[in-house]
N, CA, C and O atoms as a GROMACS GRO file, in nm:
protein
  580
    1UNK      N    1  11.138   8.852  -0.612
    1UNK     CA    2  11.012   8.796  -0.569
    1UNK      C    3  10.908   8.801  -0.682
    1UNK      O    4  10.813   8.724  -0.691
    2UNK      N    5  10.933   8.886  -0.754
    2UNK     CA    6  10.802   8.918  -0.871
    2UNK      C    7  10.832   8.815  -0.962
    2UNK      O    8  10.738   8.741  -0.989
    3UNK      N    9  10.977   8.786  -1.033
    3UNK     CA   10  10.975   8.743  -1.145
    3UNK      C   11  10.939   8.577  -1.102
    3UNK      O   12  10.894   8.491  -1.180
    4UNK      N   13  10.970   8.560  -0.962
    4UNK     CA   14  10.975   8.416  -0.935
    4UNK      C   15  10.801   8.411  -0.944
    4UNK      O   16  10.761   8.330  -1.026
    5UNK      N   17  10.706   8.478  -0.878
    5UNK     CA   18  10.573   8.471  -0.937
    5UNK      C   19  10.523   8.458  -1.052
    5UNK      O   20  10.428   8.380  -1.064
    6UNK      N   21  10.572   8.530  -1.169
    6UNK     CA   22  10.549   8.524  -1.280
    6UNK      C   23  10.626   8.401  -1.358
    6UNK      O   24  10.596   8.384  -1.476
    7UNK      N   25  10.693   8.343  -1.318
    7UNK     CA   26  10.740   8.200  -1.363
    7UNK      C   27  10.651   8.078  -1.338
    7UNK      O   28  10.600   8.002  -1.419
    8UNK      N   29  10.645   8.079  -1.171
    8UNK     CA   30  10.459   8.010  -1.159
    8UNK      C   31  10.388   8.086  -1.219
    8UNK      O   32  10.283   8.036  -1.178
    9UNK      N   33  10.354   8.165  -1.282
    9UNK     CA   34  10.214   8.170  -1.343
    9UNK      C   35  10.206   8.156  -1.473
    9UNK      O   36  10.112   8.134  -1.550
   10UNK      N   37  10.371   8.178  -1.494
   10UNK     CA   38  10.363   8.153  -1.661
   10UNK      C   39  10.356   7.986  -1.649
   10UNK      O   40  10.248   7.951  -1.698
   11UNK      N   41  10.450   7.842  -1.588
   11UNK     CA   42  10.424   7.755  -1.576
   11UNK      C   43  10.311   7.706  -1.584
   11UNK      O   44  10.275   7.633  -1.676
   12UNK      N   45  10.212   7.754  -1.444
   12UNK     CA   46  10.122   7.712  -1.454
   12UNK      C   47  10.002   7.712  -1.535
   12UNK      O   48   9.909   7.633  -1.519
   13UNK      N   49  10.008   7.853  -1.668
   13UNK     CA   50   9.949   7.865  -1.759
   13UNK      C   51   9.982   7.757  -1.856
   13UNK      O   52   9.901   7.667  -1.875
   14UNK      N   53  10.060   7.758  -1.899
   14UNK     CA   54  10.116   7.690  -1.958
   14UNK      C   55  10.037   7.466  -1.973
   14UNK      O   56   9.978   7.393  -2.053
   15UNK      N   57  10.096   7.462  -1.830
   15UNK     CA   58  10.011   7.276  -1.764
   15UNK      C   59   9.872   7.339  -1.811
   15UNK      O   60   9.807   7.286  -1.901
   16UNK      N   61   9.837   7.439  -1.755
   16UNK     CA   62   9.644   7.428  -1.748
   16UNK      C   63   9.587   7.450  -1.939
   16UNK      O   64   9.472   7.447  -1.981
   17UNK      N   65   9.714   7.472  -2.016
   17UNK     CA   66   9.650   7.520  -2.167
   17UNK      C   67   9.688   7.414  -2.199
   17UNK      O   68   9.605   7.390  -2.287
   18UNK      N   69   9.786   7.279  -2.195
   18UNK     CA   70   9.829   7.160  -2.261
   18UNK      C   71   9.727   7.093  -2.213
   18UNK      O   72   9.647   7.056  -2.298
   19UNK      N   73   9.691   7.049  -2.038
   19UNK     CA   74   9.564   6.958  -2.002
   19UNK      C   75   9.436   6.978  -2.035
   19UNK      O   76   9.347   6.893  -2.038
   20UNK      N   77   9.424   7.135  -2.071
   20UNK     CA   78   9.268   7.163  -2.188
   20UNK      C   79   9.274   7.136  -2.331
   20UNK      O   80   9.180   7.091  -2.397
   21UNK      N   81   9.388   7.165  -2.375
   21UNK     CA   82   9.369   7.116  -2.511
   21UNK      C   83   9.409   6.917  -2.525
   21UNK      O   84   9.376   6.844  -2.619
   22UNK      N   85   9.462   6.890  -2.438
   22UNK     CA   86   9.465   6.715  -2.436
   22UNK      C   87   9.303   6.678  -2.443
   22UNK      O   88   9.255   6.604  -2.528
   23UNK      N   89   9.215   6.754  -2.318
   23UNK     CA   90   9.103   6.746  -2.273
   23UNK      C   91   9.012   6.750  -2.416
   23UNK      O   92   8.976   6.654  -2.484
   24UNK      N   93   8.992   6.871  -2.433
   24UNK     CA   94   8.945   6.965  -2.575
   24UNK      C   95   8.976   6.861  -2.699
   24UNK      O   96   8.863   6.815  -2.720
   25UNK      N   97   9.035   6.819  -2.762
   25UNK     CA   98   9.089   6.715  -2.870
   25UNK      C   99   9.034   6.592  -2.864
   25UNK      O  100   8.975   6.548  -2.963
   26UNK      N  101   9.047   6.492  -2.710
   26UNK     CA  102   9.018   6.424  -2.718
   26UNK      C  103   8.855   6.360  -2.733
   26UNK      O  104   8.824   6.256  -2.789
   27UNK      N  105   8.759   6.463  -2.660
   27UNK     CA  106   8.667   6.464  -2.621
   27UNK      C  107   8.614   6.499  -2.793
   27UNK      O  108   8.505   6.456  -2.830
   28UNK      N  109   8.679   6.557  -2.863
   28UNK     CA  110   8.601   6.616  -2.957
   28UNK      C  111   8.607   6.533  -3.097
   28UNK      O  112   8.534   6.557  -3.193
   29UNK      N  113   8.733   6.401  -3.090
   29UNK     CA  114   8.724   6.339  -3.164
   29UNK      C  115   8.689   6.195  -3.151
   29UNK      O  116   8.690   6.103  -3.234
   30UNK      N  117   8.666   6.198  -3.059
   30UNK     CA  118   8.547   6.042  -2.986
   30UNK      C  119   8.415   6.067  -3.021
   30UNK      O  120   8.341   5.970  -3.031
   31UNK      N  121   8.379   6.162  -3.038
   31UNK     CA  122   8.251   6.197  -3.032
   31UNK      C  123   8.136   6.178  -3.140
   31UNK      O  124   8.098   6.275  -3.206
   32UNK      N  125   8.077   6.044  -3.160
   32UNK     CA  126   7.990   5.989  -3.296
   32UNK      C  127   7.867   6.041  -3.251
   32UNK      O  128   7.836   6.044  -3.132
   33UNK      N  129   7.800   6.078  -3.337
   33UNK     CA  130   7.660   6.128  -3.309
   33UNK      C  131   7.563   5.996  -3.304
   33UNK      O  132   7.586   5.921  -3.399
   34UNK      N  133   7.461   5.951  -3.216
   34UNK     CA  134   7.398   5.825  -3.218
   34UNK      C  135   7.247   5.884  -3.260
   34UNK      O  136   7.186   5.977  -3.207
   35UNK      N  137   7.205   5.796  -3.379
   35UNK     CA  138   7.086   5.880  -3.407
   35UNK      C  139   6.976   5.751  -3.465
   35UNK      O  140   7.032   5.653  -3.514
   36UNK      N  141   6.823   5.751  -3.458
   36UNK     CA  142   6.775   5.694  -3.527
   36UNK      C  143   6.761   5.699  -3.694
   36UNK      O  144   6.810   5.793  -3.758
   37UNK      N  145   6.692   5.591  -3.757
   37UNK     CA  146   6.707   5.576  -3.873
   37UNK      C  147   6.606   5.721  -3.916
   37UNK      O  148   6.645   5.796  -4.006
   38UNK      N  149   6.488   5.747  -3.850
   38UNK     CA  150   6.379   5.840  -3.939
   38UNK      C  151   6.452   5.958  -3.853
   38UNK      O  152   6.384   6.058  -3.876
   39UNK      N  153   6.565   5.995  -3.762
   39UNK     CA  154   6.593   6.142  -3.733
   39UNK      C  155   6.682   6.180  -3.839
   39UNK      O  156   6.692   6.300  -3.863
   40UNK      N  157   6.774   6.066  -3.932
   40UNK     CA  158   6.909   6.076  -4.044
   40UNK      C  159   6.822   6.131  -4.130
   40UNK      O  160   6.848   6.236  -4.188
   41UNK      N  161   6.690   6.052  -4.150
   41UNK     CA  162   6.617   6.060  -4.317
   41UNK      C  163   6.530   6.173  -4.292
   41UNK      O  164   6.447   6.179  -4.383
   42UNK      N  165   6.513   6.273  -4.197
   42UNK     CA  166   6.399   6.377  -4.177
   42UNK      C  167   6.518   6.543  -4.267
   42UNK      O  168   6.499   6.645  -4.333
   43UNK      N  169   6.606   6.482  -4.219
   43UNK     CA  170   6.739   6.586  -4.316
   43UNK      C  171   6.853   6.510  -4.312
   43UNK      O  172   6.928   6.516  -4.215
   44UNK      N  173   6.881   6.424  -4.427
   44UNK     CA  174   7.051   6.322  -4.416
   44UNK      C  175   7.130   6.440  -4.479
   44UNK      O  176   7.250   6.415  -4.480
   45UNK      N  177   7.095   6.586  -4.542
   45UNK     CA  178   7.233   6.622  -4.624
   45UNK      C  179   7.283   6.658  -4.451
   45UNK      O  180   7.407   6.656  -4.452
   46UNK      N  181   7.245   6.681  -4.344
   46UNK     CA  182   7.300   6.744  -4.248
   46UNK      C  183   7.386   6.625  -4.197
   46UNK      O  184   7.508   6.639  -4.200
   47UNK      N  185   7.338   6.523  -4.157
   47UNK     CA  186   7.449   6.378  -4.161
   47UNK      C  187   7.579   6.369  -4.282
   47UNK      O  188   7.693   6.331  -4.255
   48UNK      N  189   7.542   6.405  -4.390
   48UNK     CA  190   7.610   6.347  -4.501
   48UNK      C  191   7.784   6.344  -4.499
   48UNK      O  192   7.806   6.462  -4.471
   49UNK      N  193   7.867   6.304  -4.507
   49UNK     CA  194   8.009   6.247  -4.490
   49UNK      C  195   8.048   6.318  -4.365
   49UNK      O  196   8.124   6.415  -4.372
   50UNK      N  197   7.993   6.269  -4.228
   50UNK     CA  198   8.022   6.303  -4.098
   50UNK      C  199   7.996   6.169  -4.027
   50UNK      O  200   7.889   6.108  -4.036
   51UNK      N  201   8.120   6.120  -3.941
   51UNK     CA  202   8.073   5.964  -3.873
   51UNK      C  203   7.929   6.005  -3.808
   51UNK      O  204   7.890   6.118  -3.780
   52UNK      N  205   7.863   5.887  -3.794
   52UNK     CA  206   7.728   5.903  -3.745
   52UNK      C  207   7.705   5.745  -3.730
   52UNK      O  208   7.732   5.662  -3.817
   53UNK      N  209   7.636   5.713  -3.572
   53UNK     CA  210   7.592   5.580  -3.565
   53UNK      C  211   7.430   5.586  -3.552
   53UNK      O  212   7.349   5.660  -3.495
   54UNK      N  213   7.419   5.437  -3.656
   54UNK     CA  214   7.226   5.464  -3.718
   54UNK      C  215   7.205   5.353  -3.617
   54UNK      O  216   7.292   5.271  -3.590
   55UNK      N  217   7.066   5.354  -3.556
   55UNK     CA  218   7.021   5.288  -3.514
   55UNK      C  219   6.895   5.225  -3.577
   55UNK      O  220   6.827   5.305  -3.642
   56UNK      N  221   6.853   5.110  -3.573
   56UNK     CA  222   6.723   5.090  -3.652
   56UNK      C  223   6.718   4.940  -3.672
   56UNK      O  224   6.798   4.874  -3.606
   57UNK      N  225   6.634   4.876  -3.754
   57UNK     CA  226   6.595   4.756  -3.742
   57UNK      C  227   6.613   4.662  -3.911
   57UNK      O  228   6.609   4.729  -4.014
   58UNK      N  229   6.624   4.560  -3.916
   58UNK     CA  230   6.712   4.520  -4.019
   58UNK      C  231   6.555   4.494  -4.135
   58UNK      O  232   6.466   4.433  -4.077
   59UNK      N  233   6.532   4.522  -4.238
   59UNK     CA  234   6.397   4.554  -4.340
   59UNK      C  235   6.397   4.354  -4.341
   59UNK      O  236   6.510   4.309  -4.325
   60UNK      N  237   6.345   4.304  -4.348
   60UNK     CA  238   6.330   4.167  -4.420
   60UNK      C  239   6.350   4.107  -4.554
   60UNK      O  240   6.309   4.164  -4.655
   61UNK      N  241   6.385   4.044  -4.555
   61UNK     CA  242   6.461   4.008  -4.717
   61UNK      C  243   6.524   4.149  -4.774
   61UNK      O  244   6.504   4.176  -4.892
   62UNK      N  245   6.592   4.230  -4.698
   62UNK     CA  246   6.682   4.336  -4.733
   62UNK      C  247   6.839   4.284  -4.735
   62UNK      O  248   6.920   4.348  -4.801
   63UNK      N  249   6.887   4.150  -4.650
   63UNK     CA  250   7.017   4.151  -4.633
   63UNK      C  251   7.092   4.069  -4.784
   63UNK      O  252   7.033   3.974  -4.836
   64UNK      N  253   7.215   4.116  -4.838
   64UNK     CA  254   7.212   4.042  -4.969
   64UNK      C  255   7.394   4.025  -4.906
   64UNK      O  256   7.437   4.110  -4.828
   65UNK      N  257   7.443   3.958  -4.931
   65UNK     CA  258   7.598   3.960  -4.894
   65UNK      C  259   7.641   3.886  -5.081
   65UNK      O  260   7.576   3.830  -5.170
   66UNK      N  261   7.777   3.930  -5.061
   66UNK     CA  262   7.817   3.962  -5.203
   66UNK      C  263   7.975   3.933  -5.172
   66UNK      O  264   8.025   4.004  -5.084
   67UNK      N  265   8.059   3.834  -5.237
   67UNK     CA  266   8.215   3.847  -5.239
   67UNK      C  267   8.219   3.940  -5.356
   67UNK      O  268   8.157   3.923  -5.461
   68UNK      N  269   8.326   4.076  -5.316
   68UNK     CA  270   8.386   4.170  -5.411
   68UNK      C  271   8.500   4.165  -5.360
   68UNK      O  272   8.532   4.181  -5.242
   69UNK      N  273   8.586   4.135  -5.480
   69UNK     CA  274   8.769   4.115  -5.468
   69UNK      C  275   8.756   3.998  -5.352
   69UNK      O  276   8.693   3.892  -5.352
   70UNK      N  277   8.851   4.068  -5.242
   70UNK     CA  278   8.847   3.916  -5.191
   70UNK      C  279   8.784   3.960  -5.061
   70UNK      O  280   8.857   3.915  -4.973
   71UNK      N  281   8.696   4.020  -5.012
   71UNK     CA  282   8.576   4.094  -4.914
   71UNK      C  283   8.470   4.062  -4.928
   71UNK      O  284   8.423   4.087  -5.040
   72UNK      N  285   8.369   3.984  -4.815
   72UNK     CA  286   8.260   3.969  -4.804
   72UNK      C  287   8.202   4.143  -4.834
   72UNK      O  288   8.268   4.240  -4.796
   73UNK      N  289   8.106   4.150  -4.888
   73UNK     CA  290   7.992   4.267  -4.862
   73UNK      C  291   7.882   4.255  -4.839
   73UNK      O  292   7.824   4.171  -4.907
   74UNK      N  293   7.823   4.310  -4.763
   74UNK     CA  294   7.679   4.299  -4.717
   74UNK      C  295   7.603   4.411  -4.703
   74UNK      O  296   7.633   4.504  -4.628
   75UNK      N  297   7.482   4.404  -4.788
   75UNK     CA  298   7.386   4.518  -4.801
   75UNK      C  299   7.274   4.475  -4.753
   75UNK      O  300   7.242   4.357  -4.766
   76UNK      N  301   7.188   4.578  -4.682
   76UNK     CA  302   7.092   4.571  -4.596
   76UNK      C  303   7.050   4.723  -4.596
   76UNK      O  304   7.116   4.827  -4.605
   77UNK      N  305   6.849   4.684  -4.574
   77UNK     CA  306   6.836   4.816  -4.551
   77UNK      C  307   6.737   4.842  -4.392
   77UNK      O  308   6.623   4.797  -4.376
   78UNK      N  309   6.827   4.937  -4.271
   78UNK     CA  310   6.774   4.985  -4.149
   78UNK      C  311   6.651   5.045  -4.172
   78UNK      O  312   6.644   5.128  -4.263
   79UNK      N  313   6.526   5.010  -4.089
   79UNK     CA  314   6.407   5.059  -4.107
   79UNK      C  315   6.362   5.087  -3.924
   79UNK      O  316   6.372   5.027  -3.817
   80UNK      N  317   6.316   5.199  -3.970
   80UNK     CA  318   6.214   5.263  -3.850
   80UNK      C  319   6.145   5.387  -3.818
   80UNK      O  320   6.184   5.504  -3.818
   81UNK      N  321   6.015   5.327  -3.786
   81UNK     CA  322   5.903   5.459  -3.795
   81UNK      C  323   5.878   5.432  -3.902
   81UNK      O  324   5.759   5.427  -3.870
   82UNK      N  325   5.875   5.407  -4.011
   82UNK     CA  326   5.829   5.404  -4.163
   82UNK      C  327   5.945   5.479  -4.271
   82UNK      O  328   5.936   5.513  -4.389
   83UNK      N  329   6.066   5.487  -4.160
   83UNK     CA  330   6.171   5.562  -4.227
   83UNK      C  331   6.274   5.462  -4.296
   83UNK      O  332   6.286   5.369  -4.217
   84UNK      N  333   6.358   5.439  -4.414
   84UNK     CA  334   6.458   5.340  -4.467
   84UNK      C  335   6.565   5.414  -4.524
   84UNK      O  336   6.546   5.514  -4.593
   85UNK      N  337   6.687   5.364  -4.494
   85UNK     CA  338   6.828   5.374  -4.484
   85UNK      C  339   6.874   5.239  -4.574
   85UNK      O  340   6.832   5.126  -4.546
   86UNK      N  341   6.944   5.258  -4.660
   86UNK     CA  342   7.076   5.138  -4.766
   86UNK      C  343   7.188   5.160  -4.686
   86UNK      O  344   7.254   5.262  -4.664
   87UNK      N  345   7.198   5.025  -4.639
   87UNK     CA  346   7.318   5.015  -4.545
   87UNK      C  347   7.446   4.933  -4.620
   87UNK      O  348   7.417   4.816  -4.642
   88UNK      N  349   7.575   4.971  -4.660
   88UNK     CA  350   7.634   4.847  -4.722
   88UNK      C  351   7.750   4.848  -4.634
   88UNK      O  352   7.761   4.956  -4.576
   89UNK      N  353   7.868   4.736  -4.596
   89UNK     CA  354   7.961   4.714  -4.512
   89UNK      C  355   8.062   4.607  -4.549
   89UNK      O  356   8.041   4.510  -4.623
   90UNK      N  357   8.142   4.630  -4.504
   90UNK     CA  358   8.239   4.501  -4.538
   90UNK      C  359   8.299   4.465  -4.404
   90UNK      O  360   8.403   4.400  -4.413
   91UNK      N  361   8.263   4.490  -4.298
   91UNK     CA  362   8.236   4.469  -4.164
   91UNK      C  363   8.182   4.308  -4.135
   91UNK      O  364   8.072   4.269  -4.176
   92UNK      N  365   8.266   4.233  -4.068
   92UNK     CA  366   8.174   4.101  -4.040
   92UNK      C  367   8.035   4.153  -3.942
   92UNK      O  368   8.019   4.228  -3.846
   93UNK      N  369   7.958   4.075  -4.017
   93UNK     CA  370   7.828   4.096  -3.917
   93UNK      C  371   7.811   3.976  -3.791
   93UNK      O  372   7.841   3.856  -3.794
   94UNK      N  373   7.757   4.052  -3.692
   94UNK     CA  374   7.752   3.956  -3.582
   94UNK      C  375   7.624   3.826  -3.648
   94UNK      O  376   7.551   3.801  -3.745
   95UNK      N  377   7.684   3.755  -3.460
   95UNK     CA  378   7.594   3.615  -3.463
   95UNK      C  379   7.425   3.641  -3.497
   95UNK      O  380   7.338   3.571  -3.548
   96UNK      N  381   7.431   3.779  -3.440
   96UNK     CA  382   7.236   3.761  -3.402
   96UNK      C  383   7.198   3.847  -3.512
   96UNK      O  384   7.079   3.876  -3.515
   97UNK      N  385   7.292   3.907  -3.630
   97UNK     CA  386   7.214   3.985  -3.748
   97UNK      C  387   7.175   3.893  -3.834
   97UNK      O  388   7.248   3.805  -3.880
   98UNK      N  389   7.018   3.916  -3.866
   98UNK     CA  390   6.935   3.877  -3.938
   98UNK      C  391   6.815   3.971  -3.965
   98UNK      O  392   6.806   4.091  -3.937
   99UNK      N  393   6.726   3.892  -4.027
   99UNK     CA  394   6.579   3.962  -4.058
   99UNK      C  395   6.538   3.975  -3.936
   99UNK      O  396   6.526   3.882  -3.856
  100UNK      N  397   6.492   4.183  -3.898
  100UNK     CA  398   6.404   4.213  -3.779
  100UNK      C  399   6.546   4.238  -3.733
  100UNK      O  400   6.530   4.360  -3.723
  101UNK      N  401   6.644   4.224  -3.705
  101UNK     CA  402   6.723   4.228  -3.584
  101UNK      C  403   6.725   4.359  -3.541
  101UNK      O  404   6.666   4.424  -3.627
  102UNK      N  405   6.765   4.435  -3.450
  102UNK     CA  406   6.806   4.558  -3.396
  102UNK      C  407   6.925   4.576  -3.388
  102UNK      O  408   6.992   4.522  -3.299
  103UNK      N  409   6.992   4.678  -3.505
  103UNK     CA  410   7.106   4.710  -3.561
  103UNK      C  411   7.172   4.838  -3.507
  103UNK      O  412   7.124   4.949  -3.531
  104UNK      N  413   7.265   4.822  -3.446
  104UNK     CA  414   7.382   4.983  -3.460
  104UNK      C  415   7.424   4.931  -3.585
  104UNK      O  416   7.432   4.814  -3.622
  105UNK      N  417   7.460   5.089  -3.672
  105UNK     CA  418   7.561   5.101  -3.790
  105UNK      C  419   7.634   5.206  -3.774
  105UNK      O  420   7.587   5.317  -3.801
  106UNK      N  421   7.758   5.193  -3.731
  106UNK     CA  422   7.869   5.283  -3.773
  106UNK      C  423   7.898   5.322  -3.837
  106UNK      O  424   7.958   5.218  -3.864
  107UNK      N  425   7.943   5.425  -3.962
  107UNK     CA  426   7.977   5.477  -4.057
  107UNK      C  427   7.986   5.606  -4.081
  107UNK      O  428   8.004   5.683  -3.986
  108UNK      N  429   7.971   5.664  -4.244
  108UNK     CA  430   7.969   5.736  -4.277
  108UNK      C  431   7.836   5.741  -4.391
  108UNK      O  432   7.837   5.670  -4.491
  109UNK      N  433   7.719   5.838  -4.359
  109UNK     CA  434   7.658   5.853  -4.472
  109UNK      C  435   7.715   5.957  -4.595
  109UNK      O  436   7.775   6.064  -4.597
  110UNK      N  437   7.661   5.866  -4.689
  110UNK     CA  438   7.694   5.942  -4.828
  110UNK      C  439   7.562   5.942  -4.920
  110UNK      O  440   7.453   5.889  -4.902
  111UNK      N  441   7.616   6.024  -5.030
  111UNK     CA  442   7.475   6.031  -5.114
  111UNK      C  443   7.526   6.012  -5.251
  111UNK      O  444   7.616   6.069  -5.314
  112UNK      N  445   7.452   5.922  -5.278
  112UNK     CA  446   7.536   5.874  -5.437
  112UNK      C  447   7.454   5.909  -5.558
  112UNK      O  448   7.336   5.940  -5.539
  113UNK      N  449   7.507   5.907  -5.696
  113UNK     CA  450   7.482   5.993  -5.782
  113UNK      C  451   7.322   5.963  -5.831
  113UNK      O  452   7.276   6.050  -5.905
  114UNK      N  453   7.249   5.873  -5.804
  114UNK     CA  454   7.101   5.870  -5.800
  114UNK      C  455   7.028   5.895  -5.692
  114UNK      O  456   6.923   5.836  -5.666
  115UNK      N  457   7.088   5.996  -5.613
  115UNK     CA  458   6.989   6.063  -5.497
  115UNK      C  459   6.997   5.998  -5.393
  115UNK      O  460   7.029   6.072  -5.299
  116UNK      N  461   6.976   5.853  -5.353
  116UNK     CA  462   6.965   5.783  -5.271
  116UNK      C  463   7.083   5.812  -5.135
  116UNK      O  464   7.204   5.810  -5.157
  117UNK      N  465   7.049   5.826  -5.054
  117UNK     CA  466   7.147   5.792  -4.926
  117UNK      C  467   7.219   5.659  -4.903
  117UNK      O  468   7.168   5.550  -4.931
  118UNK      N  469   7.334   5.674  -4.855
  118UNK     CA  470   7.410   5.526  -4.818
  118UNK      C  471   7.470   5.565  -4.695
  118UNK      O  472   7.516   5.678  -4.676
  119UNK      N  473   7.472   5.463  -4.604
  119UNK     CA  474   7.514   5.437  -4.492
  119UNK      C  475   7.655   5.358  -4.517
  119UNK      O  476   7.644   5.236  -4.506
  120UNK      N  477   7.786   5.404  -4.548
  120UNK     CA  478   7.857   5.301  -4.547
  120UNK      C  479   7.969   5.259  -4.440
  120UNK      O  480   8.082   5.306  -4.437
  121UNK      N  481   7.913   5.155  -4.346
  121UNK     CA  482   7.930   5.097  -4.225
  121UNK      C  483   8.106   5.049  -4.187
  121UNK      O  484   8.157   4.962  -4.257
  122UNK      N  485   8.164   5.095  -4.106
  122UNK     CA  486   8.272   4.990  -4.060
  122UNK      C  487   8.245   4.916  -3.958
  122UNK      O  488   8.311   4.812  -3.943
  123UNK      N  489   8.140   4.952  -3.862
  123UNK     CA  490   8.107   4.808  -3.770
  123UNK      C  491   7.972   4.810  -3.719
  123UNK      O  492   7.930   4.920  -3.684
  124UNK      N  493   7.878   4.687  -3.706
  124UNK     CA  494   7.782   4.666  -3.675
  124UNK      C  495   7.772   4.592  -3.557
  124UNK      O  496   7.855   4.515  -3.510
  125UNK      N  497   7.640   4.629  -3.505
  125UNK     CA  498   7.641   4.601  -3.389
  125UNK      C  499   7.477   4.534  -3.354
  125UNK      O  500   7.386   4.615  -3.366
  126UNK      N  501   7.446   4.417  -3.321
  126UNK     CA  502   7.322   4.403  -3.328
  126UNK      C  503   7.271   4.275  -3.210
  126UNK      O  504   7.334   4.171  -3.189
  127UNK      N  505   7.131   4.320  -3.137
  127UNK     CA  506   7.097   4.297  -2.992
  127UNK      C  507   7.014   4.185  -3.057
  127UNK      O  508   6.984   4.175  -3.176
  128UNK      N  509   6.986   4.115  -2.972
  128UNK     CA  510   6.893   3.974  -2.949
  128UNK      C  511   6.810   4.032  -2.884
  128UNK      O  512   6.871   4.074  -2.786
  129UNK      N  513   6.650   4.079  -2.874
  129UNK     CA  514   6.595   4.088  -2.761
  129UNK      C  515   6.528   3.990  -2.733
  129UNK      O  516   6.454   4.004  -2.636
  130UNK      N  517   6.528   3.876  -2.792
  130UNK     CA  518   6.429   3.754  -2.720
  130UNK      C  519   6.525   3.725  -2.658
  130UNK      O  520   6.485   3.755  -2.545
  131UNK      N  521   6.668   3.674  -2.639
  131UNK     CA  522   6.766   3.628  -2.544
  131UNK      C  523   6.730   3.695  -2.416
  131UNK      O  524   6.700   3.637  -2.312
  132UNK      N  525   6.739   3.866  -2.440
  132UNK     CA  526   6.743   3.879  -2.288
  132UNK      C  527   6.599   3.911  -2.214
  132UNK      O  528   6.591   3.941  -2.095
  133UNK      N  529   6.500   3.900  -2.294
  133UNK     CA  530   6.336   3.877  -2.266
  133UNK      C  531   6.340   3.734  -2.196
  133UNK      O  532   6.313   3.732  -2.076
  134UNK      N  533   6.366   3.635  -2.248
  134UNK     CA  534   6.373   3.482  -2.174
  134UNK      C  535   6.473   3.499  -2.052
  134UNK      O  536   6.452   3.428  -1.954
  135UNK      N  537   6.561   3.570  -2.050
  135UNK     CA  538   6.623   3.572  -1.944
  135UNK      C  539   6.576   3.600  -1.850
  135UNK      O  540   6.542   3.532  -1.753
  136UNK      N  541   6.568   3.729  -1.876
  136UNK     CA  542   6.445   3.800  -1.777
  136UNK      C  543   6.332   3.735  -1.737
  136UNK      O  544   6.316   3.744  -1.616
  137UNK      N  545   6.213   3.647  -1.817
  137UNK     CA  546   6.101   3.577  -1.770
  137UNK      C  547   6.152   3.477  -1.655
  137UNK      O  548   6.114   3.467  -1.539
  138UNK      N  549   6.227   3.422  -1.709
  138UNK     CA  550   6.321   3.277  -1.613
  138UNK      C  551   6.336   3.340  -1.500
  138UNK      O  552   6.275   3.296  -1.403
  139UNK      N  553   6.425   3.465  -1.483
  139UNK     CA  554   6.441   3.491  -1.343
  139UNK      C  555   6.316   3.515  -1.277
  139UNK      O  556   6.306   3.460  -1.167
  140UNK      N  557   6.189   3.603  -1.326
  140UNK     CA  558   6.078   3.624  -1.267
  140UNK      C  559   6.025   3.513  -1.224
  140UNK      O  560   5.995   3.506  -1.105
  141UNK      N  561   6.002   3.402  -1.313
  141UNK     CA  562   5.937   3.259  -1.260
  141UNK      C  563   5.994   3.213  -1.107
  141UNK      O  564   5.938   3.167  -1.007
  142UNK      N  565   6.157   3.254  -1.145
  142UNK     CA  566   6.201   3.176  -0.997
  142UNK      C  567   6.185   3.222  -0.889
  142UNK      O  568   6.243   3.174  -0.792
  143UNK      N  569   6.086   3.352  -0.877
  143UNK     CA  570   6.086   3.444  -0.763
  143UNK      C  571   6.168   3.502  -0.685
  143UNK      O  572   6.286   3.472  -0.698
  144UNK      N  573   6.142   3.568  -0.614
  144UNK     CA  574   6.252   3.678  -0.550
  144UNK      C  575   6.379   3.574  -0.489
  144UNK      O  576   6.356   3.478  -0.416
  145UNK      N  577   6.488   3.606  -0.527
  145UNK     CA  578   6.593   3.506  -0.475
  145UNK      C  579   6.712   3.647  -0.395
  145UNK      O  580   6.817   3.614  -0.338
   0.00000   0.00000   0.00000
């Protein structure tokens, strides 16, 4: 009777330490930190070569795209609060990135040998808010439906 107890309990130790560490692993490597552009630049060495997604707004006449080898590149710099980020990517950029837009950047910051911070991006992500501002007005006009 004993040892058959201690077989369930060794078993069941056993399921409950594989479904925490499945749990534990997975959870811990999904996990991107989402941050604004002036919370990276208030301390970036604490960001520095750790994924991190920047949020922020695209500077104006900042975007420059560049063929290197046979890869579009595109440099841009995220601004907000009065805070600025060098963003570069070889990531296609969406339909609605432009000047002003509101940018996610995925990546990794780094710090390169003239001090400066770099954001260097594998995917961008960027919102229209006049699209869904007009959307929104349109439905208000048509009244409660």
């Amino acid at each position: 009777m004993q040892s058959r107890t201690i077989k369930i309990l060794l078993t069941l130790a056993v399921i409950g330490g594989g479904v925490g560490y499945l749990l534990f692993s997975s959870l811990k490597s999904d996990v991107t930190p989402y941050k604004h552009v002036e919370q990276v630049m208030v301390s970036p060495d604490t960001w520095t070569n750790r994924p991190l997604q920047v949020h922020g707004f695209v500077e104006p006449g900042s975007v420059h795209k560049r063929i290197e080898g046979q890869q579009q590149k595109t440099d841009f710099v995220l601004e907000s609060k009065g805070k600025r980020l060098f963003v570069t990517t070889i990531a296609p950029t969406p339909d609605t990135f432009k000047d002003t837009a509101e940018v996610v950047a995925k990546g990794k910051l780094t710090k390169h040998e003239d001090g400066r911070y770099v954001l260097e991006a594998h995917e961008l992500t960027a919102k229209c808010p006049s699209k869904y501002e007009e959307n929104r007005r349109s439905k208000s006009l048509a009244g409660p439906g």
